[in-house]
C-alpha positions in Angstrom: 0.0 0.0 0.0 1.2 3.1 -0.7 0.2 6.7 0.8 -1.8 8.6 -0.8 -2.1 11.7 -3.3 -3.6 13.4 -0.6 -1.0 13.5 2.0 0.4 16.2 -0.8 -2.2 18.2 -0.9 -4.1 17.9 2.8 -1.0 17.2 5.2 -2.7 18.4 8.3 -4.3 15.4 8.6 -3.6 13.0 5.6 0.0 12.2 6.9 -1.5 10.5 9.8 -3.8 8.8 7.4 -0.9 7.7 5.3 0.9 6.0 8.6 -2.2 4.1 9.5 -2.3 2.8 5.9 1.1 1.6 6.0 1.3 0.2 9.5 2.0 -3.2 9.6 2.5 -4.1 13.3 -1.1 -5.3 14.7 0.1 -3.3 18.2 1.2 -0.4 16.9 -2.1 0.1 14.4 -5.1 0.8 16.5 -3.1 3.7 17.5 -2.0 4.8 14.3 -5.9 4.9 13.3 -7.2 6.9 16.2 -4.3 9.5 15.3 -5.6 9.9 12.2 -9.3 9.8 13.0 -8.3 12.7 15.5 -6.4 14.6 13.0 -9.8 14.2 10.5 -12.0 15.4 13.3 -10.0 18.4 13.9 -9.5 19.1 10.5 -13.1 18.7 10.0 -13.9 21.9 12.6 -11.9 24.3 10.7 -13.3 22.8 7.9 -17.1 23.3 9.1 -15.9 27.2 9.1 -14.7 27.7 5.6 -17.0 28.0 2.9 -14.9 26.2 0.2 -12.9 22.7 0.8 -15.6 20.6 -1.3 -12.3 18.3 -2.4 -10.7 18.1 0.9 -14.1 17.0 2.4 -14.3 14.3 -0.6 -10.9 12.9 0.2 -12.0 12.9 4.0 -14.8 10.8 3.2 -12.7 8.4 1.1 -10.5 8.2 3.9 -12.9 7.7 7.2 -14.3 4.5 4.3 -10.8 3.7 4.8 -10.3 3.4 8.2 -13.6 1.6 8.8 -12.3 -1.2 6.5 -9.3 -0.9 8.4 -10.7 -1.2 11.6 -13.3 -3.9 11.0 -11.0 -6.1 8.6 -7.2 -5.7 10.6 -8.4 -4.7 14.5 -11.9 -6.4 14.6 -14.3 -4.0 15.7 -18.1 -4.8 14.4 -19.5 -3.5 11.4 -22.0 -1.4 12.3 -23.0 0.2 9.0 -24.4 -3.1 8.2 -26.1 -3.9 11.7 -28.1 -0.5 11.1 -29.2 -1.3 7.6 -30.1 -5.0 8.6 -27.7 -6.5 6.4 
């Protein structure tokens, strides 16, 4: 896996991204995702300020899709998208 286009263009938060994605020890990765989810969240704030950002937000969303997979595939945690729907 390699880290992505965004960490070029959106490094307050995307470098973290980029660490999670390329963490390979099991110990080390639940950490590496939180970092980045906290880095999207705050990243997020300012964002929920600014009136443009429409492409930043797009790559955010790509990349919270990201972690979920991450999270649910790698560190176990439930899937709860599909628990809501019923699937």
């Amino acid at each position: 896996m390699t880290i992505p286009e965004s960490a070029l263009n959106y490094p307050e938060w995307s470098l973290k991204y980029g660490e999670a994605l390329l963490e390979a020890d099991p110990k080390k990765l639940a950490e590496r995702v939180a970092e980045a989810e906290t880095a999207i969240f705050g990243r997020l704030q300012q964002l929920s300020r600014a009136q443009d950002g429409h492409a930043e937000r797009e790559a955010i969303e790509d990349a919270i899709r990201a972690l979920r997979v991450i999270k649910r595939e790698r560190l176990d945690f439930p899937d709860w998208e599909s628990r809501m729907t019923g699937s």
